[in-house]
N, C-alpha and C positions, 0 to 999 in steps of 0.2 A: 555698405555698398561701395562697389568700385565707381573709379572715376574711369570712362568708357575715353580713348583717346579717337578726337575726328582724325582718319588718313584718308581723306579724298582728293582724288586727281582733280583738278580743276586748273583756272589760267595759267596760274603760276607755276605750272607743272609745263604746260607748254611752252611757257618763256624760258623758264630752266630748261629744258630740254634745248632750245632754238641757243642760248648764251652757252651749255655744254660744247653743242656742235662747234659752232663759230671759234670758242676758245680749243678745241680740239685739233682745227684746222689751219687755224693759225699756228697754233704750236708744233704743228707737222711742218709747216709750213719751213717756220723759222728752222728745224730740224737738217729739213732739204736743202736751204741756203749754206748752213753751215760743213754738209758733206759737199757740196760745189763747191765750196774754200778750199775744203780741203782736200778735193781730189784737184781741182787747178793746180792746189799747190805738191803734188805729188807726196801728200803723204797717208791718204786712201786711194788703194786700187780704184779703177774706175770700170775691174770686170764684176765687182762685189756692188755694183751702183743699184741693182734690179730690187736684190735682196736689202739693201738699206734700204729702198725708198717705201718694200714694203713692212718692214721695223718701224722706219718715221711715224707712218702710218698709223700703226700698231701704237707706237709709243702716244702721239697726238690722241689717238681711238681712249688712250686710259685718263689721259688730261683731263679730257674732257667731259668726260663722264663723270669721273671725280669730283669734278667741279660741279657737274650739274646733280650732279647725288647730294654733296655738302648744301647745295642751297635748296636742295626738298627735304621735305620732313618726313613724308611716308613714300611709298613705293618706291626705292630710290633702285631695285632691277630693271624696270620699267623704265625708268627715267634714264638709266644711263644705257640702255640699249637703244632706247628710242634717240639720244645723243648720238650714238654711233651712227644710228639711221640717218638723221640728220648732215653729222661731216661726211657721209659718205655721198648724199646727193648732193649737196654741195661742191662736193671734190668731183664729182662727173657731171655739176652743168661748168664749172671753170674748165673739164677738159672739153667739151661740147666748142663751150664759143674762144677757145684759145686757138682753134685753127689748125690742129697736127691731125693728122687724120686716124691715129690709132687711139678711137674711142672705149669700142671693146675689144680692146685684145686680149691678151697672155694673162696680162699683170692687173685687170680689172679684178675678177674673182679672185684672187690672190687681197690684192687691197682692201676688198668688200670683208671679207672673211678675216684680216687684221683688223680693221678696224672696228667689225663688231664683235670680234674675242676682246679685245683692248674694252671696250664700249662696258662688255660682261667684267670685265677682270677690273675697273676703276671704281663697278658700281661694289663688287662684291670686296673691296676695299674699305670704302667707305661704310659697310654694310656695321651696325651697332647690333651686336648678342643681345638677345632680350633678356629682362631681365628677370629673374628667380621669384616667383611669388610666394608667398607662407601660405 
């Protein structure tokens, strides 16, 4: 007899998922501080500013998912898309109550679509080959 393995979504799938996002947006976050360094300091153009912020994005989107993939045990596509779900609502209620008025513009769907290719691409990193059975 095999030994059958439980992979059920349950809380901790949703907490992973919610610590995914969080550490994905943060890490975007931290990304976009450091290209405002370094376009103040004239050594990033500041016409490439569009296209970094949706890279940041992008790059924070695989963070985090990664992270939230490594601390689930089963569904971790699932998990790190729904991560992506997550920093992305995130990232449009901070631009909601931040007060600039371009909610939806240009570079929404642009962001949205980073960050849950990123969200796809951290989980299917993390992703373990099953393994070979006799």
């Amino acid at each position: 007899m095999r030994k059958k393995e439980n992979k059920k979504i349950g809380p901790n799938a949703v907490l992973n998922t919610a610590v995914g996002g969080i550490t994905g947006l943060v890490s975007a976050i931290v990304l976009l501080l450091l290209l405002a360094i370094l376009t103040s300091a004239g050594r990033f153009p500041e016409s490439l500013m569009r296209e970094a912020t949706v890279l940041a994005c992008g790059i924070g989107g695989i963070v985090g998912s990664f992270t939230a993939s490594k601390r689930q045990k089963g569904k971790r596509l699932i998990t790190g898309i729904g991560s992506g779900a997550v920093m992305f609502l995130l990232t449009f209620i901070l631009a909601v109550f931040s007060g600039s008025g371009m909610i939806a513009g240009k570079l929404t769907p642009a962001i949205l679509v980073a960050i849950l290719l990123g969200g796809i691409a951290g989980s299917l990193l993390c992703a373990v080959p099953g393994r070979r059975r006799r």
